[in-house]
C-alpha positions as CSV (number, residue, x, y, z in Angstrom):
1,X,-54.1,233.3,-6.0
2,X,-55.4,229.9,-8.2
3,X,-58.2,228.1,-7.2
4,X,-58.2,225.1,-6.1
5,X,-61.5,222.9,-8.1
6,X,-62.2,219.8,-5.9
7,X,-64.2,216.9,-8.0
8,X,-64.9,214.5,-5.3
9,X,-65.8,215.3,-1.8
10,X,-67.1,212.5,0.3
11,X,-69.9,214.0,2.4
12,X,-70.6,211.0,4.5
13,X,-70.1,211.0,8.5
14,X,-71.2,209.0,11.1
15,X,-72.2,210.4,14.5
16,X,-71.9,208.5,17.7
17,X,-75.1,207.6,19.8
18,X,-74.8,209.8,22.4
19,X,-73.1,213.1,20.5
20,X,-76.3,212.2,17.8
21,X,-78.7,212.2,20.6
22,X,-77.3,215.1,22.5
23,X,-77.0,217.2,19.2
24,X,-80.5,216.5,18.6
25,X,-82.1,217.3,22.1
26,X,-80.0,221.1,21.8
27,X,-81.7,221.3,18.4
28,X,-85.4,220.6,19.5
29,X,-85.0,222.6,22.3
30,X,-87.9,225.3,22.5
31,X,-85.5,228.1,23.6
32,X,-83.7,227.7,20.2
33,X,-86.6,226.5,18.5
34,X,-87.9,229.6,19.5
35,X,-85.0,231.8,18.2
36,X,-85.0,230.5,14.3
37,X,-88.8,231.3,14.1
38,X,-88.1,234.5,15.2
39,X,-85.3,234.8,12.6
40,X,-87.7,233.4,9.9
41,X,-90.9,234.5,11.2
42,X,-92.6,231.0,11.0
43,X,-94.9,229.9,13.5
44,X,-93.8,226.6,14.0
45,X,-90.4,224.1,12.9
46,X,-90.3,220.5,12.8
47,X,-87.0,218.9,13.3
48,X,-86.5,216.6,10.6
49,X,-83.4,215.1,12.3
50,X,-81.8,215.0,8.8
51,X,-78.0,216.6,9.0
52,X,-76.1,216.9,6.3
53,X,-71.9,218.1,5.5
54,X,-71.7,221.3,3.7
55,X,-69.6,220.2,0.4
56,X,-67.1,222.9,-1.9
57,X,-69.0,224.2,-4.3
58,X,-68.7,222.3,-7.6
59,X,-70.4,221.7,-11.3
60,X,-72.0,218.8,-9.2
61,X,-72.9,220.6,-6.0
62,X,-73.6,223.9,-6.9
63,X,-75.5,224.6,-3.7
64,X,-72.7,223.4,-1.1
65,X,-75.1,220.5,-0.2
66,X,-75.1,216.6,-1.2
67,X,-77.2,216.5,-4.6
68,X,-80.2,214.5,-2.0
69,X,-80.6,217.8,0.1
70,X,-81.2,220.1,-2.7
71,X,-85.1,219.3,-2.9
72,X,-84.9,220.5,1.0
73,X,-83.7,224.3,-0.8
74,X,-85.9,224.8,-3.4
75,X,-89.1,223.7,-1.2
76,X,-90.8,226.6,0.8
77,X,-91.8,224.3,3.3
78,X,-88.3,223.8,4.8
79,X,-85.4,225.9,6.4
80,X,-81.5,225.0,6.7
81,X,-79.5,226.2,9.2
82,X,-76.1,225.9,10.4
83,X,-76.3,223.7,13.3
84,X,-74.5,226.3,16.0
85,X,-70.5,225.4,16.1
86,X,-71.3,225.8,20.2
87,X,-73.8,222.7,19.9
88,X,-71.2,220.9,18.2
89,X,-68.9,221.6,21.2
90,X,-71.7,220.2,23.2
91,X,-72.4,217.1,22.1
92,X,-68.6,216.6,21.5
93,X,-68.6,216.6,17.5
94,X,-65.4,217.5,16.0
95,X,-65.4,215.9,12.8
96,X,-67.1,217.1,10.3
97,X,-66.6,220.4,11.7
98,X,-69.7,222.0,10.1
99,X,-73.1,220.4,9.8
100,X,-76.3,221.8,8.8
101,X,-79.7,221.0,9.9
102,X,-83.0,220.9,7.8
103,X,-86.3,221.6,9.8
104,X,-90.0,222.1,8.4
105,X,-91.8,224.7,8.5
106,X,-95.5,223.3,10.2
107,X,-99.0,225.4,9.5
């Protein structure tokens, strides 16, 4: 089986007022909220209502992230997560069919 090396991806989307605000209100919800710092074991996340298109893997984008997103990884004081494919359903986002969220973690 070859590989198949993609050199340009364009990451960009635009979200819709309403799926945008609905997405955002299932990922500040406390019940979920509540989930991920269980997962992570931080006291407290700050939705930073910054989403972002996972991106093949490339000399350019070795993390699967837009190049701007890649401070977000290496800092300790931030968590990425794959926004849940059921809030996409939600909030009636279908394209891009995968977004990730970044959130902070708060002291």
């Amino acid at each position: 089986m070859k590989l198949k090396i993609v050199e340009n991806y364009d990451p960009s989307f635009t979200l819709e007022s309403k799926a945008k605000e609905t997405l955002f209100n299932l990922l500040k919800d406390e019940s979920f909220l509540e989930q991920v710092r269980q997962q992570v074991q931080c006291k407290n996340l700050e939705f930073t209502e910054l989403l972002f298109q996972p991106v093949p893997y490339s000399l350019k984008t070795p993390k699967g992230m837009p190049s701007e997103f890649e401070k977000y990884h290496h800092s300790e004081d931030y968590l990425i997560i794959n926004v849940p494919p059921h809030f996409m359903f939600k909030a009636k986002i279908f394209q891009p069919s995968r977004l990730c969220a970044i959130y902070r973690k708060v002291s």
